[in-house]
N, CA, C and O atoms as a Tinker XYZ file with bonds, in Angstrom:
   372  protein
     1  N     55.607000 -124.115000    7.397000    73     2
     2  CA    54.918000 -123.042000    6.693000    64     1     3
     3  C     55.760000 -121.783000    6.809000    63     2     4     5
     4  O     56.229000 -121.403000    7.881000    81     3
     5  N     55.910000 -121.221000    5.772000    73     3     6
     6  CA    56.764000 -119.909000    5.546000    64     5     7
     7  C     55.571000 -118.759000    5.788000    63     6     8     9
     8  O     54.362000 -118.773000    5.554000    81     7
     9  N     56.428000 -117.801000    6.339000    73     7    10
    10  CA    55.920000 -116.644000    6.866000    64     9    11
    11  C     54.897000 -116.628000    8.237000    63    10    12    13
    12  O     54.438000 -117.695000    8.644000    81    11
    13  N     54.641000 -115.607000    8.776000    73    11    14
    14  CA    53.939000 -114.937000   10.076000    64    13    15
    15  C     52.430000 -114.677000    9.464000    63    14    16    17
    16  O     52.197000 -114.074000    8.417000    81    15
    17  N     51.486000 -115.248000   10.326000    73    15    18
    18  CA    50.106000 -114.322000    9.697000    64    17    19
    19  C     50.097000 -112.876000   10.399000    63    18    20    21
    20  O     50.468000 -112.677000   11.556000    81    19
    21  N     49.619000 -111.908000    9.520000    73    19    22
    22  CA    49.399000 -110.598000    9.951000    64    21    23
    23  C     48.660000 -110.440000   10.950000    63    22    24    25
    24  O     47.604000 -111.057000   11.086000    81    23
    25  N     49.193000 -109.433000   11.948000    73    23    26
    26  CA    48.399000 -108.834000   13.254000    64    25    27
    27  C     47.240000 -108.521000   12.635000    63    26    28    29
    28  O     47.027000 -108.037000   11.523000    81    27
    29  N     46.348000 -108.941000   13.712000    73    27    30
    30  CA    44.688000 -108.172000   13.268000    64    29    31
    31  C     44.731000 -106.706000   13.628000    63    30    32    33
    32  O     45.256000 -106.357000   14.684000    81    31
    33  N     44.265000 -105.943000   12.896000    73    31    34
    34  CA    43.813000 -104.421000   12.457000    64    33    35
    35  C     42.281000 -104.188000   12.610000    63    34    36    37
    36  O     41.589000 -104.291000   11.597000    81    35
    37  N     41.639000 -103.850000   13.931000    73    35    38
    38  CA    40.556000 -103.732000   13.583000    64    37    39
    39  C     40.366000 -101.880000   13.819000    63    38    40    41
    40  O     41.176000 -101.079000   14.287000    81    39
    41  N     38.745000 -101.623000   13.199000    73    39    42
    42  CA    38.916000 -100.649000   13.032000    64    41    43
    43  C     38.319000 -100.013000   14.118000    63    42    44    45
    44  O     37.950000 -100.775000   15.012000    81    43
    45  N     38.063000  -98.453000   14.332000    73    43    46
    46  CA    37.162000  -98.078000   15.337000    64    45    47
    47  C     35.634000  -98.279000   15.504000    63    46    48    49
    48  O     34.950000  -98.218000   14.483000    81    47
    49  N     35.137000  -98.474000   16.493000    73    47    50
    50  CA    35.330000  -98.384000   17.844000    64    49    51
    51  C     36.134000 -100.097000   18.009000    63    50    52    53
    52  O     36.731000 -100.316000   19.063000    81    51
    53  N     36.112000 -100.601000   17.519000    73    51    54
    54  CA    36.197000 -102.034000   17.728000    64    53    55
    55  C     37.457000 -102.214000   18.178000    63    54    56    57
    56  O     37.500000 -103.187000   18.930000    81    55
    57  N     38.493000 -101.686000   18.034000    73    55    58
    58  CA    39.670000 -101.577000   18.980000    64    57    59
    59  C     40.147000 -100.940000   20.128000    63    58    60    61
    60  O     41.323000 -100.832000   20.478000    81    59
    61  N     38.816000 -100.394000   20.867000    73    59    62
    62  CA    39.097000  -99.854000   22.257000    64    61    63
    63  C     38.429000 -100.938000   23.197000    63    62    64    65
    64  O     37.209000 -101.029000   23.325000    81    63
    65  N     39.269000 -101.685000   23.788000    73    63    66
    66  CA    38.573000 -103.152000   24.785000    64    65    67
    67  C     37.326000 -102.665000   25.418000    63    66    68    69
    68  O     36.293000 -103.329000   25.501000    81    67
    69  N     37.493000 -101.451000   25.862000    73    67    70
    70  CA    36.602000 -101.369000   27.116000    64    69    71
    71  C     34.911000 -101.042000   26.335000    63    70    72    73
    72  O     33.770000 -101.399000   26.627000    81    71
    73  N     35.674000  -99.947000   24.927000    73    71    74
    74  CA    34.050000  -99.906000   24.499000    64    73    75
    75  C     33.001000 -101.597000   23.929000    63    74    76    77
    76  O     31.822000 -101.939000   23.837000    81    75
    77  N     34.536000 -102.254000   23.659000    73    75    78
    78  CA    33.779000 -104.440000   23.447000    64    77    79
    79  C     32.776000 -104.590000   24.811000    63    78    80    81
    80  O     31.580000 -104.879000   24.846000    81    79
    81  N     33.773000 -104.265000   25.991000    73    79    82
    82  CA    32.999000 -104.239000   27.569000    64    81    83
    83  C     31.672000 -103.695000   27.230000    63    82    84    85
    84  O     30.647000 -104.346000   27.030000    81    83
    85  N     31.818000 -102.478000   27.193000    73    83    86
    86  CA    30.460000 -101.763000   27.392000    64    85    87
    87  C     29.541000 -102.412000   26.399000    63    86    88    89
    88  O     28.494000 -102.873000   26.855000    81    87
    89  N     29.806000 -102.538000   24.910000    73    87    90
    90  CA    28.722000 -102.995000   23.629000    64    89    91
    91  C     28.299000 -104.740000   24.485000    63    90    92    93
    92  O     27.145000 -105.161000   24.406000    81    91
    93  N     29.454000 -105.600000   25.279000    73    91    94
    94  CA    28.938000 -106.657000   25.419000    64    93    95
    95  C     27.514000 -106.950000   26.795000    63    94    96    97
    96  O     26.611000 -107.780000   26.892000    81    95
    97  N     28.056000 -105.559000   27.812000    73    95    98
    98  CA    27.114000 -105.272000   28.958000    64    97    99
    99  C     25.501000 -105.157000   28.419000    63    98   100   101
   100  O     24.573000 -105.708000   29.012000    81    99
   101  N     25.310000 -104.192000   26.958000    73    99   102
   102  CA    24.265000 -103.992000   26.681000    64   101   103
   103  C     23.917000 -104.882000   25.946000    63   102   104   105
   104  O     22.697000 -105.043000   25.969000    81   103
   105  N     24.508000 -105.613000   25.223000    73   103   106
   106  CA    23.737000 -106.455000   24.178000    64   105   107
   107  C     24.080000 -108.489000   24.573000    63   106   108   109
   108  O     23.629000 -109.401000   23.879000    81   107
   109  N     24.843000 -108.644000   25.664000    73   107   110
   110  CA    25.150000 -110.093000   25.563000    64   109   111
   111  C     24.074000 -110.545000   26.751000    63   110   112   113
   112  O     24.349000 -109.938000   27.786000    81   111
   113  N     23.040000 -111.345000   26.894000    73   111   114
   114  CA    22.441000 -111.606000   27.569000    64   113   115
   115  C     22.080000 -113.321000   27.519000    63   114   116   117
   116  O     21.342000 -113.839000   26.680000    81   115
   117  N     22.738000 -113.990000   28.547000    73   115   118
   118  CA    22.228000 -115.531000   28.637000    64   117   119
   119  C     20.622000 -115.722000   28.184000    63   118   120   121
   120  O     20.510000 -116.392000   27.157000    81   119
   121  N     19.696000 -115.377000   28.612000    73   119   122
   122  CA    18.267000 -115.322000   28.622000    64   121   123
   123  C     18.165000 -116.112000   27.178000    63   122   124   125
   124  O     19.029000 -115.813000   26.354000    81   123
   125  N     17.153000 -117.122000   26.795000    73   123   126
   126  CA    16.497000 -117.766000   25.774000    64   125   127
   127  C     15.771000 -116.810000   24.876000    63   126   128   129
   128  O     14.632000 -116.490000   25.216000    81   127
   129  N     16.155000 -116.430000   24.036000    73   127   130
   130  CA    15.494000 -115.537000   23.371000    64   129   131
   131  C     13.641000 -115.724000   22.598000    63   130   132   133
   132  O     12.763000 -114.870000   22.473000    81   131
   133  N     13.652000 -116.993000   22.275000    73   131   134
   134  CA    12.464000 -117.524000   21.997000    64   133   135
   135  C     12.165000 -118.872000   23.359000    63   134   136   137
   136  O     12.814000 -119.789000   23.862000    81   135
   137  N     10.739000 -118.249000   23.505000    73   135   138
   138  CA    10.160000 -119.274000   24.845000    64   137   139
   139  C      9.365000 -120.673000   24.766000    63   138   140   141
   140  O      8.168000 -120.543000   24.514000    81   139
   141  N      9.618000 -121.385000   24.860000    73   139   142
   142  CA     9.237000 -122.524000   24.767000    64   141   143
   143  C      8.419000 -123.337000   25.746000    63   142   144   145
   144  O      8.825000 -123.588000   26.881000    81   143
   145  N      6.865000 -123.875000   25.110000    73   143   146
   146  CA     5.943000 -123.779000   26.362000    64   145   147
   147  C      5.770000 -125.152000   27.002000    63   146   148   149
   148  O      5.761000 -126.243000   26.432000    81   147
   149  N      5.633000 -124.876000   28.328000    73   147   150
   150  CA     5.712000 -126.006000   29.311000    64   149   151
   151  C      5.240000 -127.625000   28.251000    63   150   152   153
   152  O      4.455000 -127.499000   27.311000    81   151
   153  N      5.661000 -128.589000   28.493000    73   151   154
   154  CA     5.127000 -129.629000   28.053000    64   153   155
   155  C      5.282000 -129.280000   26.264000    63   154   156   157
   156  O      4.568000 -130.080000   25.659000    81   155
   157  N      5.913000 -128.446000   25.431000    73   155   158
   158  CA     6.791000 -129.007000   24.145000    64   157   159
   159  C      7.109000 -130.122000   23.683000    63   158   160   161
   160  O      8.043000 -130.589000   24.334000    81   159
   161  N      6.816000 -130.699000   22.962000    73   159   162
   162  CA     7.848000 -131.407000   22.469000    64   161   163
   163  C      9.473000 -131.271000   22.235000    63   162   164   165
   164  O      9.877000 -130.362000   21.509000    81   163
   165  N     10.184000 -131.968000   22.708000    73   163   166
   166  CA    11.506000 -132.551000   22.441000    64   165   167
   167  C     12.003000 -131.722000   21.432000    63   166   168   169
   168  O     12.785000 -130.816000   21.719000    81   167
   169  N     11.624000 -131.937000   20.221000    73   167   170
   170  CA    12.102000 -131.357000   19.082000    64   169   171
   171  C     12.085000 -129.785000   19.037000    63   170   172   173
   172  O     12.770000 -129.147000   18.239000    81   171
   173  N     11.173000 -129.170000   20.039000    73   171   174
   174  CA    11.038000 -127.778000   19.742000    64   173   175
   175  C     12.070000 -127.148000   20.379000    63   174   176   177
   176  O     12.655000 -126.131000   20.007000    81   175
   177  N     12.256000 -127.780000   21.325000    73   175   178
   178  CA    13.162000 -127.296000   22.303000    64   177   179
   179  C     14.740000 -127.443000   21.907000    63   178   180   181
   180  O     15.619000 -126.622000   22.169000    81   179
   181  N     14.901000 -128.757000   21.172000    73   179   182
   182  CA    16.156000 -128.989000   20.258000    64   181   183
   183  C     16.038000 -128.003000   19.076000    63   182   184   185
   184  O     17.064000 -127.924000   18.400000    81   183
   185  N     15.391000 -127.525000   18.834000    73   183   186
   186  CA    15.237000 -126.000000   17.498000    64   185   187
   187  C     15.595000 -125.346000   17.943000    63   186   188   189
   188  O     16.699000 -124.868000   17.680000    81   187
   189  N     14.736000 -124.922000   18.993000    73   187   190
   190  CA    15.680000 -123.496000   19.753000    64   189   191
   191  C     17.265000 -123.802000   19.721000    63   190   192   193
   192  O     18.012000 -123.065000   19.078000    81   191
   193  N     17.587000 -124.540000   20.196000    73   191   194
   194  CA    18.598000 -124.747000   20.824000    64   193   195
   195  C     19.701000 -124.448000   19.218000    63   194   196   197
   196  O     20.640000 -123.654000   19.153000    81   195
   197  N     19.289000 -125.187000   18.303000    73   195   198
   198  CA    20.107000 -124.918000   16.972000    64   197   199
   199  C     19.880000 -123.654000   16.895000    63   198   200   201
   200  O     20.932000 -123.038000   17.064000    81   199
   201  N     18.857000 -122.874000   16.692000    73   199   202
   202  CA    18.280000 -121.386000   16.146000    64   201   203
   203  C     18.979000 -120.326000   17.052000    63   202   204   205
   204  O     19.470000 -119.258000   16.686000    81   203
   205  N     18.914000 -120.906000   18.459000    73   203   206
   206  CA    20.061000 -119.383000   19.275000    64   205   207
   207  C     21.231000 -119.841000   19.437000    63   206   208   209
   208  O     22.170000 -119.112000   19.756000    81   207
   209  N     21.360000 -121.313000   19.208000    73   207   210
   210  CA    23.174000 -121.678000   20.120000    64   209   211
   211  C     23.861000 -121.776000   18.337000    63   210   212   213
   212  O     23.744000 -120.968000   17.415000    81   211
   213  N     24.520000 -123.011000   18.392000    73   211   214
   214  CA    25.233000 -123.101000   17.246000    64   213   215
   215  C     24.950000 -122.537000   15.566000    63   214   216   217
   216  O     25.783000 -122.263000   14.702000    81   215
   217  N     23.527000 -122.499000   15.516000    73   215   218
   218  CA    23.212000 -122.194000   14.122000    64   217   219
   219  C     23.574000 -120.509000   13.847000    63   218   220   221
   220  O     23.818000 -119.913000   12.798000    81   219
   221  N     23.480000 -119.965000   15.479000    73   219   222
   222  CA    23.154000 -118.357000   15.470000    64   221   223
   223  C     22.208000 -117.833000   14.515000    63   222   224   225
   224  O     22.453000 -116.751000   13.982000    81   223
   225  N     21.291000 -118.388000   14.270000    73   223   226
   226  CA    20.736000 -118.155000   12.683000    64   225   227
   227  C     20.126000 -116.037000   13.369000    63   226   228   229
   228  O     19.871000 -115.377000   12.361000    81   227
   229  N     20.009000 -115.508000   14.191000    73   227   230
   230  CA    19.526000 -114.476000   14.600000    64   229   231
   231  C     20.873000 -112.993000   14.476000    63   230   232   233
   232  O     20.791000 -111.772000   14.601000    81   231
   233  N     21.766000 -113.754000   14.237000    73   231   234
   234  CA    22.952000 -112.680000   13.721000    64   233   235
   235  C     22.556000 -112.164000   12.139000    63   234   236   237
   236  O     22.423000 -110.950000   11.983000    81   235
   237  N     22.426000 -112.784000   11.333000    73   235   238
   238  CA    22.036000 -112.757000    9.956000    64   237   239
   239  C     20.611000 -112.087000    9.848000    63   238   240   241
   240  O     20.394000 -110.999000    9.316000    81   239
   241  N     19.577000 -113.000000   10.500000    73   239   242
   242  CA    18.477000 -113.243000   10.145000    64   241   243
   243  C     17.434000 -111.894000   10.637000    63   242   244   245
   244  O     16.347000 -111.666000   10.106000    81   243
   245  N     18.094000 -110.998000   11.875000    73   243   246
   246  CA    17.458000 -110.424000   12.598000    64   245   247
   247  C     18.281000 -108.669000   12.169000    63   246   248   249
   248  O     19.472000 -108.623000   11.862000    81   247
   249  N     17.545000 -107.592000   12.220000    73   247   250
   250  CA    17.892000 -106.334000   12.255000    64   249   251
   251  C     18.664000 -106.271000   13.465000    63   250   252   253
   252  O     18.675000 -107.021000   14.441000    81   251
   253  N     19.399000 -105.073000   13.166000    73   251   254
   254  CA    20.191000 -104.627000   14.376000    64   253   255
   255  C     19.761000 -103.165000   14.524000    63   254   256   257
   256  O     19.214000 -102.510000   13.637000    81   255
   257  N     20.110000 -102.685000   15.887000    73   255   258
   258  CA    20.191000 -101.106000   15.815000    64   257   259
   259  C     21.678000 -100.341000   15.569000    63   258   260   261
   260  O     22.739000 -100.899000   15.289000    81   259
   261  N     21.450000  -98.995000   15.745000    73   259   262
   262  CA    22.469000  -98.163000   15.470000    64   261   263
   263  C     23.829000  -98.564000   16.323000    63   262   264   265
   264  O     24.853000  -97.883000   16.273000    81   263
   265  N     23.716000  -99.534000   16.958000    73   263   266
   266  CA    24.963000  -99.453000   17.711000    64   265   267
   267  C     25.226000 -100.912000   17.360000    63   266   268   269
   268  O     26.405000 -101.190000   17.579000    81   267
   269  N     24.403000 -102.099000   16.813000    73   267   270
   270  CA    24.935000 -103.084000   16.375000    64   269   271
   271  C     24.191000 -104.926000   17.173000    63   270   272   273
   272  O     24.276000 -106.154000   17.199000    81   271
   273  N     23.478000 -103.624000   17.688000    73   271   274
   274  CA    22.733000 -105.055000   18.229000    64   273   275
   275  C     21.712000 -105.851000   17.921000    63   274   276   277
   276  O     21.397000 -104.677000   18.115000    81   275
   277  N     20.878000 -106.577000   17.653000    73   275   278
   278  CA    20.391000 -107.237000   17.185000    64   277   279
   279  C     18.802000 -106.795000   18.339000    63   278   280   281
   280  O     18.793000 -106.831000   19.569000    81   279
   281  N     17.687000 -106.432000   17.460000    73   279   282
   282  CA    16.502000 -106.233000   17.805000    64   281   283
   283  C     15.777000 -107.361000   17.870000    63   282   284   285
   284  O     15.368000 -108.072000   16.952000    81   283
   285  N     15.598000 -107.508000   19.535000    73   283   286
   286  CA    15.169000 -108.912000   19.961000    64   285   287
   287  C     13.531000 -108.569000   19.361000    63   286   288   289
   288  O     13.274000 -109.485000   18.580000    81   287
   289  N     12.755000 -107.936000   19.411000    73   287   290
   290  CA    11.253000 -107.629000   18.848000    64   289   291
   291  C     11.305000 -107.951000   17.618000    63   290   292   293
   292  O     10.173000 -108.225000   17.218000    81   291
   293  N     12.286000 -108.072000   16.624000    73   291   294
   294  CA    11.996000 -108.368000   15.565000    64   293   295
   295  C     12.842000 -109.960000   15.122000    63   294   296   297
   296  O     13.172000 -110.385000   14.015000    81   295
   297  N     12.961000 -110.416000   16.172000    73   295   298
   298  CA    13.661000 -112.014000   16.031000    64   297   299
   299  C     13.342000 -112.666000   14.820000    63   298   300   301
   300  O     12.179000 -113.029000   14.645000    81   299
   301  N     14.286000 -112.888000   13.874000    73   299   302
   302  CA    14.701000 -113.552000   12.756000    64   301   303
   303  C     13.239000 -113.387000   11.630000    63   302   304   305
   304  O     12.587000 -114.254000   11.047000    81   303
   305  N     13.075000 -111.510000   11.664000    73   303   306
   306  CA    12.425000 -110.680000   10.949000    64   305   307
   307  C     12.940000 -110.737000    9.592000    63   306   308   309
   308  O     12.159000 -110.544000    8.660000    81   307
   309  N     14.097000 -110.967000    9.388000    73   307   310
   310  CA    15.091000 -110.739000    7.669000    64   309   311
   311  C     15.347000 -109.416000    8.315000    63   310   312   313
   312  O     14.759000 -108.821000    9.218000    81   311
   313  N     16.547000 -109.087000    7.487000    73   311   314
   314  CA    17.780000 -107.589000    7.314000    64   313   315
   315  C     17.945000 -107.515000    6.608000    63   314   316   317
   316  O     17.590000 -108.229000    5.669000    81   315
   317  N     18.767000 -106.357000    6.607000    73   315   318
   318  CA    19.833000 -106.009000    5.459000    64   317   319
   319  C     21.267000 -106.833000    5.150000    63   318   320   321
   320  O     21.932000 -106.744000    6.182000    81   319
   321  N     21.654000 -107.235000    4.616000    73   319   322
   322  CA    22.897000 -108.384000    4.529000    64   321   323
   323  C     23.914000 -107.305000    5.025000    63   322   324   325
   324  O     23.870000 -106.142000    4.625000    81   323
   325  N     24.692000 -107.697000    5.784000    73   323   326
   326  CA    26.346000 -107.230000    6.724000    64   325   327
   327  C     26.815000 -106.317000    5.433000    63   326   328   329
   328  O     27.252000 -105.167000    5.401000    81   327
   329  N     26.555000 -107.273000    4.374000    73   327   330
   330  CA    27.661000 -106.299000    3.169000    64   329   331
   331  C     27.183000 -105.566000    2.604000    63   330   332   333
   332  O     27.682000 -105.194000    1.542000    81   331
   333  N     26.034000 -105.056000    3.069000    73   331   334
   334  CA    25.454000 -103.722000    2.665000    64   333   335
   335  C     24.327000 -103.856000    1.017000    63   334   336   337
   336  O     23.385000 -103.214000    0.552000    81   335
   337  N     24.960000 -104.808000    0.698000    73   335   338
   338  CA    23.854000 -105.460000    0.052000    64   337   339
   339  C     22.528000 -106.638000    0.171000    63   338   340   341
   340  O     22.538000 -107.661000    0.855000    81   339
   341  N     21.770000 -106.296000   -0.433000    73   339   342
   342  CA    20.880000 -107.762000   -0.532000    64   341   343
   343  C     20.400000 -108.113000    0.816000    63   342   344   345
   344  O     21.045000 -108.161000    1.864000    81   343
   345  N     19.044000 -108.371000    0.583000    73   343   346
   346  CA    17.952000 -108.656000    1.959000    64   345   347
   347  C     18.658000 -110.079000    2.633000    63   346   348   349
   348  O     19.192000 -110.754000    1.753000    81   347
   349  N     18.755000 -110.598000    3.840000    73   347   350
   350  CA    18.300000 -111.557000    4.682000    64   349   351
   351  C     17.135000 -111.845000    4.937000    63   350   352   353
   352  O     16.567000 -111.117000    5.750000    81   351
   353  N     16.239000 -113.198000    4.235000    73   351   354
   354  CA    14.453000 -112.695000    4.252000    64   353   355
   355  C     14.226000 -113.876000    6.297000    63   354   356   357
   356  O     14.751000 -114.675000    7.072000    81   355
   357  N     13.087000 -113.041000    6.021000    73   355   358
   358  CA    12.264000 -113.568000    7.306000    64   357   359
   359  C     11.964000 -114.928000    7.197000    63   358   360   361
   360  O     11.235000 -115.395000    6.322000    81   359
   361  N     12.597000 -115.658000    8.202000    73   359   362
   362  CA    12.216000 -116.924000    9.127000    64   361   363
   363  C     11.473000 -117.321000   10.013000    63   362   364   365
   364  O     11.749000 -118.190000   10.840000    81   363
   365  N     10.286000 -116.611000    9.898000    73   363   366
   366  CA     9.348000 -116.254000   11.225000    64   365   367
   367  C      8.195000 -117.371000   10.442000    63   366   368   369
   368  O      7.784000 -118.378000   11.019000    81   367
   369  N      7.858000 -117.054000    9.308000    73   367   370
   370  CA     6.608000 -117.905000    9.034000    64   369   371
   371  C      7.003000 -119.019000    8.439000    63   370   372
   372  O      6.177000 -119.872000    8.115000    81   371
């Protein structure tokens, strides 16, 4: 393959490591975001598991605040789409 891929360029704040540190201190948390009650079924618990692990469906699906985090109170409420257009609708009901 001909040619180099281009260095990534990101923009501010997103290129000062330490402020990634700090945004990941406040917003990255192991914790299960939706609770799942004693004696579940199998399958519910395999939902979760798609809905917070691989599917991430709560990046999209859920509002964020002013700094970019995702408002656990309003878990997979619908947003505003990333591109500034067009709703993400609610997955709740």
């Amino acid at each position: 393959v001909a040619g180099k891929a281009p260095d990534h360029k990101l923009a501010f704040p997103f290129n000062i490591r330490r402020g990634i540190g700090l945004w990941k201190r406040l917003y990255l948390n192991p914790e299960q975001v939706i609770a799942v009650a004693d004696g579940a079924p199998d399958k519910v618990a395999a939902g979760r598991y798609l809905v917070e692990g691989p599917g991430h469906c709560g990046e999209c699906h859920t509002p964020r605040d002013l700094a970019g985090g995702t408002r656990k109170s309003e878990w997979l409420a619908g947003a505003t789409a990333a591109e500034g257009s067009g709703i993400v609708p609610n997955i709740t009901a």
